[in-house]
C-alpha positions as CSV (number, residue, x, y, z in Angstrom):
1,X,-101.6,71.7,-22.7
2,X,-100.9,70.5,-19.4
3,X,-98.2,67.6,-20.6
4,X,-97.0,70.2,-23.0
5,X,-96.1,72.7,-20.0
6,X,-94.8,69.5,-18.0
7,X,-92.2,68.3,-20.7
8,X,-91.0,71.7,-21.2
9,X,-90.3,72.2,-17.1
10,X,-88.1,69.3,-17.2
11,X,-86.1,69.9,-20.1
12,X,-85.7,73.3,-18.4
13,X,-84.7,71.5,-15.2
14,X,-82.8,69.2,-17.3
15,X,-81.3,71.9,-19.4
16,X,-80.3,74.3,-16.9
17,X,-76.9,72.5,-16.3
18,X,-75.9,72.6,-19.9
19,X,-77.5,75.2,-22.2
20,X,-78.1,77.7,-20.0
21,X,-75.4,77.8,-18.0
22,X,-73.7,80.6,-17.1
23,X,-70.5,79.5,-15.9
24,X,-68.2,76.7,-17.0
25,X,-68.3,73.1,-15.5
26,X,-65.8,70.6,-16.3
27,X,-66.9,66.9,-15.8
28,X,-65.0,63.4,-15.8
29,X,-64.1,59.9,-14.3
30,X,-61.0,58.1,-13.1
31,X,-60.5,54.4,-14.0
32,X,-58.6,51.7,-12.2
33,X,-56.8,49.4,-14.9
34,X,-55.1,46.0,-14.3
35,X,-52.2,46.2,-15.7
36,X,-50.1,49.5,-17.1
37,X,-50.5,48.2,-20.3
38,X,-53.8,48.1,-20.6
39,X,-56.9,50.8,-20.7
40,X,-59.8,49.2,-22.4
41,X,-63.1,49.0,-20.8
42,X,-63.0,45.5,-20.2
43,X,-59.5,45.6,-17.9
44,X,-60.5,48.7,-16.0
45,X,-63.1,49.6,-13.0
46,X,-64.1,53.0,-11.1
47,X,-61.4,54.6,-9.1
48,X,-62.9,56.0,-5.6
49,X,-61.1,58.4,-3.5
50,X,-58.5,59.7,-6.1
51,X,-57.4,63.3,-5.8
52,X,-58.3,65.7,-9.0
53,X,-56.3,69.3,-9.3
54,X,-57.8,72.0,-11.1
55,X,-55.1,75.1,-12.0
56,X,-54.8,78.0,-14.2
57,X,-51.5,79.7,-15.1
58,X,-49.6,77.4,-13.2
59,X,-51.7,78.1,-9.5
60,X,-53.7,75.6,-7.7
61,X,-57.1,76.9,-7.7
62,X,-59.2,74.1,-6.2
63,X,-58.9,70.0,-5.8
64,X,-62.0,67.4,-5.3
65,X,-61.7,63.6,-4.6
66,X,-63.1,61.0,-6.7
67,X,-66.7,59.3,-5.8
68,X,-67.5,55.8,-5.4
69,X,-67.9,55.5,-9.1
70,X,-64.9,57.4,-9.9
71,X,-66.7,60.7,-10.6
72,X,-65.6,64.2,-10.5
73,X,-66.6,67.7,-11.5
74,X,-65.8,71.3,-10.9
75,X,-68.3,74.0,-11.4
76,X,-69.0,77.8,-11.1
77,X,-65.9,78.1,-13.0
78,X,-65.6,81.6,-15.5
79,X,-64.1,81.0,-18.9
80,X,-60.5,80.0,-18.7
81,X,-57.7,78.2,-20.0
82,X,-57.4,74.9,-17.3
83,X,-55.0,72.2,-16.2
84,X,-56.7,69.0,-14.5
85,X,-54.6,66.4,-12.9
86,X,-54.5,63.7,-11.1
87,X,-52.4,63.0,-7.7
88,X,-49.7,60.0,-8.5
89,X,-47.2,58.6,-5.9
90,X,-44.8,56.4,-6.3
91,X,-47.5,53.4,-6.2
92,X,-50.1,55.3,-8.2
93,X,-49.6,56.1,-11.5
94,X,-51.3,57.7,-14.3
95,X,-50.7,55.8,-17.1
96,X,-53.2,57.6,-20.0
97,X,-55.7,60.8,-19.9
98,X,-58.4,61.0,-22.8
99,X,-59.6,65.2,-23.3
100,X,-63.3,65.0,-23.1
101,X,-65.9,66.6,-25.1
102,X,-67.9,69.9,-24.9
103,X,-72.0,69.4,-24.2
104,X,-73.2,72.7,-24.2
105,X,-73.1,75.7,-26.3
106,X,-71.3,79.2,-25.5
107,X,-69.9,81.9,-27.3
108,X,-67.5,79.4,-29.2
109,X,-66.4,75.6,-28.9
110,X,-64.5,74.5,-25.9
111,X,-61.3,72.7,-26.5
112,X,-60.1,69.8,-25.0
113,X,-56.4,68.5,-25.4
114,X,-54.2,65.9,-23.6
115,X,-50.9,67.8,-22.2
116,X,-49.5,63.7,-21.1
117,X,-50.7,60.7,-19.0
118,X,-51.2,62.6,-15.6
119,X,-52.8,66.2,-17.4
120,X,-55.6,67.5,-19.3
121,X,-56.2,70.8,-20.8
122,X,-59.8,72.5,-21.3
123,X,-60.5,75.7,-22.3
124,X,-64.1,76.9,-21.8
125,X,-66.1,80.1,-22.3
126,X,-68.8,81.0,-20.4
127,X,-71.4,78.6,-20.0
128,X,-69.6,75.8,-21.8
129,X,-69.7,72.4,-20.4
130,X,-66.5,70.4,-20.7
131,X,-67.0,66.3,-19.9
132,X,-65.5,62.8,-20.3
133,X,-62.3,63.9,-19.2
134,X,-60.9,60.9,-18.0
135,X,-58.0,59.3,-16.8
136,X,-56.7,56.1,-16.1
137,X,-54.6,55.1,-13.4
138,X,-52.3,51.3,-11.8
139,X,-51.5,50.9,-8.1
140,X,-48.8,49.6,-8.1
141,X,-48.4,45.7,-6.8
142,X,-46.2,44.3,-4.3
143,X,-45.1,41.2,-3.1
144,X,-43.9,39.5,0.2
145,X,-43.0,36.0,1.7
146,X,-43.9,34.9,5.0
147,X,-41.1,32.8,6.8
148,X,-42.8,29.4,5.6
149,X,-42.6,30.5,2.4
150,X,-39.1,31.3,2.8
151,X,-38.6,27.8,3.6
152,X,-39.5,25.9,1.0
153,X,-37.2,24.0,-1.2
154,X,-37.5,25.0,-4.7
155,X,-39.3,22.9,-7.3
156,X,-37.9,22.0,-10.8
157,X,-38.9,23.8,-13.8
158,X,-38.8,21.0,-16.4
159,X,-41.4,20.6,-18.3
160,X,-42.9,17.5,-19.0
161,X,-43.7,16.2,-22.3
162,X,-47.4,18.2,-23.5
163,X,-47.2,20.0,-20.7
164,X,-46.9,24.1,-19.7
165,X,-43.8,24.4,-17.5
166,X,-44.7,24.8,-13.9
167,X,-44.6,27.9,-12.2
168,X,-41.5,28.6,-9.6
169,X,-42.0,28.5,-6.1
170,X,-41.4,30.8,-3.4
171,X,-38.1,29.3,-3.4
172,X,-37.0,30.7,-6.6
173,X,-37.1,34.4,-5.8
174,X,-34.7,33.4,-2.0
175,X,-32.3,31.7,-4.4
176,X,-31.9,34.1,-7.0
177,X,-31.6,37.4,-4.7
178,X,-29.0,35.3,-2.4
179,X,-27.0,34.0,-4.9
180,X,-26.5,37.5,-6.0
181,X,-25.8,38.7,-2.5
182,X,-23.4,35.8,-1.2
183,X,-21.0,36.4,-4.4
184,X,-19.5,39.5,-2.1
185,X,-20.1,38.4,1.1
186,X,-23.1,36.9,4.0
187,X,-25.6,36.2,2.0
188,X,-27.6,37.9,4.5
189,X,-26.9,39.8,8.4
190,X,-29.7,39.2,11.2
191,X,-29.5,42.5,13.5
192,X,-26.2,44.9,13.3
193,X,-22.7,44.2,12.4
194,X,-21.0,45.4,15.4
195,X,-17.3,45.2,15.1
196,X,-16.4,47.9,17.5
197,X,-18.6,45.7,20.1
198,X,-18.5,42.2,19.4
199,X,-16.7,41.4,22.4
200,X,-20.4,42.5,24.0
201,X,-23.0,41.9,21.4
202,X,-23.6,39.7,18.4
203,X,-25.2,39.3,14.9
204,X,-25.9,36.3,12.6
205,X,-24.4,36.0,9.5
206,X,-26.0,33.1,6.7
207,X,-23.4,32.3,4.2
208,X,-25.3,31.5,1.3
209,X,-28.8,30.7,-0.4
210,X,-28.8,27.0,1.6
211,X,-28.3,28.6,4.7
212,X,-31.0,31.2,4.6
213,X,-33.6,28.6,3.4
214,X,-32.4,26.1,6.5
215,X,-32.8,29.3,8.7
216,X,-36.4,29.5,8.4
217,X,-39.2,29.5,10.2
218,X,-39.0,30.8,13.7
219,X,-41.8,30.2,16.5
220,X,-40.5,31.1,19.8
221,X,-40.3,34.1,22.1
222,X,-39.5,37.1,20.4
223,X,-36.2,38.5,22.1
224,X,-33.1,40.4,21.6
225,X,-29.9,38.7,20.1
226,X,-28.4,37.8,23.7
227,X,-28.2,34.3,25.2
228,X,-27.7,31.4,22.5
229,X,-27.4,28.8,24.6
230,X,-29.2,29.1,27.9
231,X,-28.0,26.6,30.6
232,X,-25.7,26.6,34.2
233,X,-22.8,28.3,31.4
234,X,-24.8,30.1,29.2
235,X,-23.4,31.1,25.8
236,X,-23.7,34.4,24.7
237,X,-23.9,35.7,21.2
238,X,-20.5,38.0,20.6
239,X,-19.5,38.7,17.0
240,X,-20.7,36.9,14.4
241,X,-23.0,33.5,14.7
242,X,-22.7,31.9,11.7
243,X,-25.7,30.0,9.9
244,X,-27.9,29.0,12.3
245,X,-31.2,26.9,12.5
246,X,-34.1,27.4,14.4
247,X,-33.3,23.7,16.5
248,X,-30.3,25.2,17.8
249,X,-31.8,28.8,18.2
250,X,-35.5,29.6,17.9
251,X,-36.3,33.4,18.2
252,X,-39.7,34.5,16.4
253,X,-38.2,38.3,15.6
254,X,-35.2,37.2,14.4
255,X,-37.1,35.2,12.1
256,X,-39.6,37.6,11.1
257,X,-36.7,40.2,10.8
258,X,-34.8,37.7,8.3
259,X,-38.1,37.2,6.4
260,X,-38.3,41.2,6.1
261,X,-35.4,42.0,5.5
262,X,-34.9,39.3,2.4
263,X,-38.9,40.9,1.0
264,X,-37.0,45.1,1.2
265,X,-34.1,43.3,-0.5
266,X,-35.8,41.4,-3.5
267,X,-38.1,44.8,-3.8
268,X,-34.7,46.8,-4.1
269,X,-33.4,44.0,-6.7
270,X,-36.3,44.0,-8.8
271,X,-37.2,40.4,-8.5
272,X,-40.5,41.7,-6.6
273,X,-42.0,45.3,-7.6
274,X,-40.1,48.3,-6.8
275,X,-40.8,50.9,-4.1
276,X,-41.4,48.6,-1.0
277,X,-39.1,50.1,1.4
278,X,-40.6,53.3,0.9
279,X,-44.2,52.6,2.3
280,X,-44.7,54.0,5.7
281,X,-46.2,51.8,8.0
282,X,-48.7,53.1,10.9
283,X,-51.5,51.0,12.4
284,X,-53.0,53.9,14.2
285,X,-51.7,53.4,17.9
286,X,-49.6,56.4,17.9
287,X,-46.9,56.0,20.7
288,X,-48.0,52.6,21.7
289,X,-45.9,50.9,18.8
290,X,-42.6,52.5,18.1
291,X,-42.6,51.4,14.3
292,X,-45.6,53.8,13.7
293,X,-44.5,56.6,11.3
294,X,-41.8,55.6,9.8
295,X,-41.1,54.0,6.6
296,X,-39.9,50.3,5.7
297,X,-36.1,51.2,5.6
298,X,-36.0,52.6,8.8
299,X,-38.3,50.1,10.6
300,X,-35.7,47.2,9.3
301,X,-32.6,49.4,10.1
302,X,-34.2,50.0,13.9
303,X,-35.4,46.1,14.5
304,X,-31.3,45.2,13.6
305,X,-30.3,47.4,16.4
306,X,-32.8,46.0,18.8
307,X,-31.9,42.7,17.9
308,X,-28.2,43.2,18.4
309,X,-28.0,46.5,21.3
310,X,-30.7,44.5,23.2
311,X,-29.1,46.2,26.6
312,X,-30.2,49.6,25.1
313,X,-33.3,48.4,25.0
314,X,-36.2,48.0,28.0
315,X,-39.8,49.1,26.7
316,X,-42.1,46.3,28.0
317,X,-43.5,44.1,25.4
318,X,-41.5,45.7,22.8
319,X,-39.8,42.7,21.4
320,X,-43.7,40.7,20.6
321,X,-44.5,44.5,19.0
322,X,-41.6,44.3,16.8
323,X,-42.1,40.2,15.9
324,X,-46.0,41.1,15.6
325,X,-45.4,44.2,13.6
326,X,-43.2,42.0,11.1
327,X,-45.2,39.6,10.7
328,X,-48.1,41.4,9.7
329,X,-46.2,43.0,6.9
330,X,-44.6,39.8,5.4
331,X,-48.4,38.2,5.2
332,X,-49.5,41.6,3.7
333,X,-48.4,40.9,0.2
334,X,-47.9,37.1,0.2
335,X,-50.2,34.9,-2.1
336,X,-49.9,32.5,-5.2
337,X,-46.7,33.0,-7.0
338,X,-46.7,34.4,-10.7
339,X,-44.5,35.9,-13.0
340,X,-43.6,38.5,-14.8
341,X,-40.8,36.5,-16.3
342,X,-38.6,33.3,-15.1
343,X,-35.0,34.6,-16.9
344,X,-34.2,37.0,-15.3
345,X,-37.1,35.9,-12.6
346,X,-40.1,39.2,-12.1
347,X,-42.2,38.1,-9.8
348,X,-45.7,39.6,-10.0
349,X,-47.3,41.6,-7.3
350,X,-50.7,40.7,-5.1
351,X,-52.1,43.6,-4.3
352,X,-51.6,47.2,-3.5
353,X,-51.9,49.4,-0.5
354,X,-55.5,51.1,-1.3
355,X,-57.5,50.4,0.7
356,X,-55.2,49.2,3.6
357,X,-55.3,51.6,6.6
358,X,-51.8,50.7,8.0
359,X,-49.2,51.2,4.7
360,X,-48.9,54.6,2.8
361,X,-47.2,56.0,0.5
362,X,-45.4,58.0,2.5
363,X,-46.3,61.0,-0.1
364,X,-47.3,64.9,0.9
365,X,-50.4,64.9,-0.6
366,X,-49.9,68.4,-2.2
367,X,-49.8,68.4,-5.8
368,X,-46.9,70.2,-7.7
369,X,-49.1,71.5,-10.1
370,X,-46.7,73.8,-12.1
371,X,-45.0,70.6,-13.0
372,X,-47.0,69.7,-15.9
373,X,-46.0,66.0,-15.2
374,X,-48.1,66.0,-12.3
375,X,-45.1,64.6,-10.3
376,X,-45.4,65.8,-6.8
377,X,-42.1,66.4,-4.7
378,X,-41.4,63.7,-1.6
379,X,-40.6,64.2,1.8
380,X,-37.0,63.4,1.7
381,X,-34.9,62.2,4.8
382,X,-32.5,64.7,6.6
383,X,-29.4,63.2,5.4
384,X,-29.4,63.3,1.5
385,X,-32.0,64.6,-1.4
386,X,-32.8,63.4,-4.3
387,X,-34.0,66.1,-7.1
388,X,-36.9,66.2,-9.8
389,X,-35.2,64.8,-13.1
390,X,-34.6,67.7,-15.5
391,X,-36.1,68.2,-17.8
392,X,-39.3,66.3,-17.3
393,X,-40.8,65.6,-19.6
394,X,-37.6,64.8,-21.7
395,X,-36.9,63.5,-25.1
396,X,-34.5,62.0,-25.0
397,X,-32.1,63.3,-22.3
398,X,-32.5,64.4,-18.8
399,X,-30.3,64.4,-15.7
400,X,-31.2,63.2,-12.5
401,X,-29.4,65.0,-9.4
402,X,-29.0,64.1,-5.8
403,X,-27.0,65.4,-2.8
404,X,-25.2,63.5,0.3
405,X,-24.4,65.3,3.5
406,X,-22.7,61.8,4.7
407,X,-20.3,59.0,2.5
408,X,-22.2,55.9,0.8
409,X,-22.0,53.4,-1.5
410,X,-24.7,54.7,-4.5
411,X,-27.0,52.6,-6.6
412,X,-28.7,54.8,-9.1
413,X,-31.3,52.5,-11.2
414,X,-34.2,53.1,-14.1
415,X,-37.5,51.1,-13.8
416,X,-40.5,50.7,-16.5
417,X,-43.7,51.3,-14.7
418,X,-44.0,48.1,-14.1
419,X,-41.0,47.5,-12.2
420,X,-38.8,45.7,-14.8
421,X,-35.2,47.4,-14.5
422,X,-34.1,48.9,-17.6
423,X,-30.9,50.7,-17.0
424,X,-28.0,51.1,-14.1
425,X,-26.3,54.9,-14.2
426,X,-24.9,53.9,-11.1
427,X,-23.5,50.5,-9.2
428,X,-22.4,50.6,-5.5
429,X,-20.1,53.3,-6.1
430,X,-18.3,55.0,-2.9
431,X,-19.3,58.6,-3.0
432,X,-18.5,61.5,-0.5
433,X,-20.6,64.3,0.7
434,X,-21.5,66.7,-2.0
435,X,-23.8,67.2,-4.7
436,X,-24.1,65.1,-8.1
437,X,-25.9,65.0,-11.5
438,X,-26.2,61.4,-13.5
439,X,-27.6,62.0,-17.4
440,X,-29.8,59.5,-18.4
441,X,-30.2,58.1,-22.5
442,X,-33.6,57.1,-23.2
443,X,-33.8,56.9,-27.2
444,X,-33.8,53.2,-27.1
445,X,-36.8,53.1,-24.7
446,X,-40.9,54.1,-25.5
447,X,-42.6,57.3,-24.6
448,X,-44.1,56.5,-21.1
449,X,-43.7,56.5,-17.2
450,X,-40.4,55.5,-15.7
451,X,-38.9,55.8,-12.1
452,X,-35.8,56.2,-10.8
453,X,-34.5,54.9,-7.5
454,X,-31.2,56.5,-5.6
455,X,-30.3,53.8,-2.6
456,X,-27.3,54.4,-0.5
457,X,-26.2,51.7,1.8
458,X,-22.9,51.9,4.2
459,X,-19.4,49.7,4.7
460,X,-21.5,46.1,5.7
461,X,-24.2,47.0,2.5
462,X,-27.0,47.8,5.1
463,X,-29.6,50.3,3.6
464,X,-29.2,54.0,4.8
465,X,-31.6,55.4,2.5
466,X,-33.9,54.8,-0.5
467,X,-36.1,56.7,-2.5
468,X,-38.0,56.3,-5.8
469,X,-39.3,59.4,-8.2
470,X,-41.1,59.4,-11.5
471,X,-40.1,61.1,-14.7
472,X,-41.9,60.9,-17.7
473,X,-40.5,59.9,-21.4
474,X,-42.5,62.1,-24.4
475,X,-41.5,61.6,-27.6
């Protein structure tokens, strides 16, 4: 009698979630996977600390964050029609949901469907249990070279006889982004192009993919682009400097700025994942480092000027900050090389920005949740905005809008969700202030998640802006 009393309080205790529950709960997991491609157990681990939307009719009712093994659940819920989601950025992507399974009985079955890779749909009556709604989500990968790396000479990619061919060096990706660049022009500008003051200040200016290797590394104080060669007549940089080496000038930002500048660039080409310039960098020291708050673009476009207006600049210790700051983020991605390809050369990212405390994504962490993408809308800067695709999802056609308050040369591009460019709408073409809409043809391509990336650089081809959004291809 007594075990007989005992069993049946626990199943009560047991059952008290599920059978007799009054309300509706709504259980599931979030799953890291290595690669896009893949979601099967083997390739995929529990995803801490992701953000989970739960709406009805298009509002935001409530949100929870994933536990250390990838858990989450809503309860007290009445009987409803649902939308869960998960929160995606521009490095986090959802790249499949799978609609659970109903545990408990009710007045009638619940129903679980998938709406697309970022949604789920349950409806529950009262008491239903809904679990195993889960999703499965990449972060993306980036890459980076430190200024050693930068400096190697590249290796050949022969193979020999019965063996693999050898994997390229860090050499590879410097060649093939500045033999690309250096067909128009400097391969690439260290600080500003100044020609309404290059009687005062300077810049550098490699010619080609041999002189940007040769220009690396730099060790020595970190300083503005002023004296370059000290002495009783000191020469002074004015205008352009043209392919230097660190025995005739050594200056540890200029190096590091070189370095950074050529790891934004490759990102932007697509020889190294997309959406690097768009992290946000901030180590927590508010004030006390002026490159806190503000994205990758911006810090690169700010360390140019200090380089070259060094008079207009005077904050004490700023210049080991900057070199310090740089450095830091050109070691943050670097590692073994791999490939996504060799032609046309993908190199493969090293890690992503979970779990490190000083790179975001730069995202407002509200979820658009009428969207039933799950797309969430970015924090744009003042002087252009780039718009939601529409319509998204889209089979086969959408059209992808922007506005400019100021004139630049546009670069419009398509990306996979793996970073593999797929299609130009547009190519460094001059555009005024005003707004535009771009279609975009995907018949030829699979249902899936793609991004699209609006840059905008000026005259000399430095960045003014660049921003990446997702859209989603259902067919």
């Amino acid at each position: 009698m007594k075990k007989s009393l005992l069993l049946f309080t626990i199943l009560v205790a047991f059952s008290s979630q599920y059978l007799f529950a009054t309300h509706c709960q709504i259980y599931g997991k979030v799953y890291k996977v290595a690669e896009t491609i893949r979601v099967s157990a083997g390739d995929t681990t529990e995803f801490s600390g992701i953000k989970v939307y739960l709406a009805q009719s298009s509002v935001l009712l409530d949100s929870t964050t994933t536990d250390g093994t990838g858990n989450y659940s809503f309860i007290n819920l009445g009987g409803g029609d649902y939308r869960i989601s998960v929160a995606e950025t521009p490095v986090l992507i959802s790249v499949n949901a799978v609609a659970g399974h109903h545990d408990s009985l009710g007045s009638e079955p619940s129903q679980q469907n998938r709406i697309n890779a970022s949604t789920l749909q349950v409806i529950n009556s009262d008491g239903q249990v809904s679990s195993g709604n889960n999703f499965y989500m990449y972060a993306i990968k980036f890459r980076t070279f430190t200024q050693d790396s930068l400096a190697v000479k590249v290796n050949k990619l022969k193979a020999k006889k019965n063996q693999p061919a050898p994997m390229p060096n860090s050499g590879h990706p410097r060649d093939t982004l500045f033999k690309l660049s250096s067909a128009t022009g400097p391969a690439l500008l260290v600080g500003k192009k100044a020609s309404d003051s290059s009687a005062k200040y300077g810049w550098i200016e490699l010619q080609n993919h041999k002189k940007v290797a040769s220009f690396f590394p730099h060790t020595k104080t970190a300083r503005g682009l002023d004296t370059l060669k000290p002495g009783k007549k000191p020469k002074y940089f004015k205008g352009a400097t043209k392919n230097l080496a660190p025995k005739k000038y050594n200056n540890r930002l200029a190096g590091e700025a070189a370095a950074f500048k050529t790891n934004l660039m490759m990102s932007d080409r697509g020889i190294t994942p997309q959406g690097l310039s768009d992290l946000v960098f901030d180590n927590g020291s508010g004030d006390a480092n002026m490159l806190n708050g503000k994205p990758l673009w911006q810090i690169l476009s700010l360390v140019d000027s200090s380089l070259t207006y060094y008079g207009h600049f005077s904050i004490a210790g700023m210049y080991d900050s900057m070199a310090n700051t740089l450095s830091l983020l050109n070691k943050t991605f670097s590692g073994n090389m791999d490939t996504f390809s060799v032609k046309p050369l993908k190199v493969r990212g090293t890690k992503d920005i979970l779990g490190l405390s000083f790179l975001s994504s730069g995202m407002n962490a509200k979820q658009n949740i009428s969207n039933q993408s799950g797309v969430q809308k970015e924090q744009e800067p003042s002087q252009f905005l780039l718009f939601q695709n529409v319509p998204n999802p889209f089979n086969p056609t959408t059209t992808v809008s922007f506005s400019l308050n100021q004139s630049a040369d546009i670069t419009l591009k398509v990306y996979n969700a793996i970073g593999e460019e797929i299609s130009t709408l547009l190519n460094g073409e001059r555009m005024e202030e005003g707004e535009y809409s771009v279609p975009f043809f995907a018949l030829q391509y699979p249902s899936g998640i793609y991004f699209y990336r609006l840059t905008g650089r000026d005259a000399n081809s430095h960045i003014l802006f660049s921003t990446t959004k997702k859209m989603a291809l259902i067919k």
